[in-house]
C-alpha positions in Angstrom: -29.3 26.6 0.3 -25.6 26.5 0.7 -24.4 27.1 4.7 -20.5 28.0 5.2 -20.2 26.3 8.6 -17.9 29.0 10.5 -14.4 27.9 11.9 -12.0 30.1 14.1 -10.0 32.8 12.8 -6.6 31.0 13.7 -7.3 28.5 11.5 -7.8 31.1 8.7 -4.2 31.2 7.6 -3.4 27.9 6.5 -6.6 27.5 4.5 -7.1 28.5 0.7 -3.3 27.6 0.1 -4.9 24.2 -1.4 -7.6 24.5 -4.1 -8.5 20.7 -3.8 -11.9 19.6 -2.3 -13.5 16.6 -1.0 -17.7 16.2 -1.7 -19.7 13.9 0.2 -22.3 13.0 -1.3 -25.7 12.2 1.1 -23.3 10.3 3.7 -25.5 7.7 5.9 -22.0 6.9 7.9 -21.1 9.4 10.7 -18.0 7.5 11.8 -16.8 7.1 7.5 -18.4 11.3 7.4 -16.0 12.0 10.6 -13.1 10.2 9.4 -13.1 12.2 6.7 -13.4 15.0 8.0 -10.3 14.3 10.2 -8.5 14.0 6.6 -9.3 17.0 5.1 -8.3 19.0 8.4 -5.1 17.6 8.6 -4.6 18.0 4.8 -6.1 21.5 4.7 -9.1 20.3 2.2 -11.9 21.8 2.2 -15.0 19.5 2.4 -18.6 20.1 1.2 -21.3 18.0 2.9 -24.6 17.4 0.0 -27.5 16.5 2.3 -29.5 15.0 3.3 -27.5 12.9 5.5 -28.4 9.8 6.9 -27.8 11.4 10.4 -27.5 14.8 12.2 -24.6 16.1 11.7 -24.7 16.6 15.6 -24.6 13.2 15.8 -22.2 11.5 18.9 -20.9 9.4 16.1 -20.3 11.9 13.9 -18.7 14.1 16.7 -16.4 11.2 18.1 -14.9 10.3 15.1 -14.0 14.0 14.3 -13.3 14.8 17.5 -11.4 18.0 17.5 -10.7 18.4 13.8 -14.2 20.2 13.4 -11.8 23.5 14.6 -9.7 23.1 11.4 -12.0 22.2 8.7 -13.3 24.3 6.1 -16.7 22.7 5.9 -19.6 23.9 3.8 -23.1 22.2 3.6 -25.2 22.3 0.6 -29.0 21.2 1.2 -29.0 19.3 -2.3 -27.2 18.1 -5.5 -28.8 21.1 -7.3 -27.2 23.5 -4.5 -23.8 22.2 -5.0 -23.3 22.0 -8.7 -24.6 25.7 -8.9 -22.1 27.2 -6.2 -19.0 24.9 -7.8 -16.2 25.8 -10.0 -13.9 23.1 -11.6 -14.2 19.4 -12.5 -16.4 17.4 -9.7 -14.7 14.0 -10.3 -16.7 10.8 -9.4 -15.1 7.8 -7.1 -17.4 5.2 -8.5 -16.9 1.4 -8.8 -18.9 2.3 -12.4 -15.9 3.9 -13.6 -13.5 3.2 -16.5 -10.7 5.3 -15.6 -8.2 4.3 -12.7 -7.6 7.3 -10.7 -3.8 5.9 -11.1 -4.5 7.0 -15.1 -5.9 10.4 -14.5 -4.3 14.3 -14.5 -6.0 15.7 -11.1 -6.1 19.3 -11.1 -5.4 22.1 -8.4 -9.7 23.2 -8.7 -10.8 19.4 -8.7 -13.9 18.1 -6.1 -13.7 14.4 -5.3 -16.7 13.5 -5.0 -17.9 10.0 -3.3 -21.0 8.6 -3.0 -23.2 7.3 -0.3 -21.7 4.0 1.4 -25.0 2.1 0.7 -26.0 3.3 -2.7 -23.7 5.2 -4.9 -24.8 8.2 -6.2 -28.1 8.1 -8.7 -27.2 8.1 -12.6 -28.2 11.8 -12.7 -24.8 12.5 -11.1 -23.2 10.0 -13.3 -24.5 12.1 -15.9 -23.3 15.5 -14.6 -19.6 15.0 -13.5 -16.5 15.4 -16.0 -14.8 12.1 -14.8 -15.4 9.0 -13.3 -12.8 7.2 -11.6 -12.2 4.0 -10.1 -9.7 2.2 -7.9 -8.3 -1.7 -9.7 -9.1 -3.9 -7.3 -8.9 -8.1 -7.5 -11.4 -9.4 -8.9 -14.0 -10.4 -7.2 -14.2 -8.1 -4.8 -16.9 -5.1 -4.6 -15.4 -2.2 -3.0 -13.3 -0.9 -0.3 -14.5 1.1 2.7 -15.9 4.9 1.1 -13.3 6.6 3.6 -10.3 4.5 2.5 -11.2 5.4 -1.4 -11.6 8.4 -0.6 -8.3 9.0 1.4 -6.2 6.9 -1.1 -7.6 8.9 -4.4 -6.9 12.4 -2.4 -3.2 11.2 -1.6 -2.6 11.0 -5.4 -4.3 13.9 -6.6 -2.2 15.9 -3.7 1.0 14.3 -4.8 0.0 15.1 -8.5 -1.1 19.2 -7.7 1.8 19.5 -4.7 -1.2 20.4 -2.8 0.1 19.2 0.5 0.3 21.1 3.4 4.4 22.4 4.0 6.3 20.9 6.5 7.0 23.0 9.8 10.1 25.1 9.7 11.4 23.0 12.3 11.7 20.2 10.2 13.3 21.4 7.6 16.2 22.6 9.0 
């Protein structure tokens, strides 16, 4: 089951300009979940949530670290992997540390989902499988991986910089 998690009308207007999305995958994180959920707001990205989740989505952590960003977010819930794929259109493209590709290295699209695993375990090789890219961000060696909500942030930068997907500046700046 797929739940569109309402938002207020006022927000309406500035979403759909940006066909970029951002898919967590089972997040057991609230404050990494509501961080992100900060970035897509402010970036008008829509975010999908693939449960279960680690916590409630009511959670005080979860809440806190969105704090009032949950007005401006187009959010949408999906109760499993199976859900998602079947109500997605596009390339779902796979922040993994099992990729080949640096994200640096790769064409993003306007209709492309992120997608990022869960902070303690990935995602299962099933979704490995199922996704039409696999990306991963050169690090030292050595080291294992950066925080999910920093990947996540720093791959979304580039593919908005690569699709001009971000939001316009006010008018009053650009005169």
């Amino acid at each position: 089951m797929t739940q569109k998690m309402p938002f207020p009308a006022a927000t309406c207007a500035n979403l759909g300009a940006n066909l970029l999305r951002l898919a967590l995958y089972q997040p057991d994180i609230p404050q990494n979940a509501g961080s992100l959920m900060r970035l897509c707001a402010c970036l008008g990205v829509a975010m999908d949530i693939i449960e279960p989740c680690g916590f409630l989505l009511s959670d005080r952590n979860f809440r806190r670290a969105g704090m009032d960003y949950r007005a401006g977010l187009d959010l949408t819930r999906h109760d499993s992997w199976e859900t998602f794929r079947r109500n997605r259109r596009g390339r779902v493209v796979l922040l993994t540390t099992k990729g080949a590709q640096p994200y640096t290295d790769f064409a993003f699209a306007a209709g492309d989902t992120l997608l990022v695993g869960r902070e303690s375990a990935g995602v299962p090789e099933a979704v490995h499988a199922e996704v039409e890219a696999r990306l991963l961000i050169p690090m030292r060696p050595g080291m294992r991986s950066l925080n999910v909500a920093q990947a996540a942030a720093m791959v979304l930068g580039e593919a908005l910089r690569q699709t001009q997907g971000f939001p316009a500046l006010p008018e009053a700046l650009c005169t």
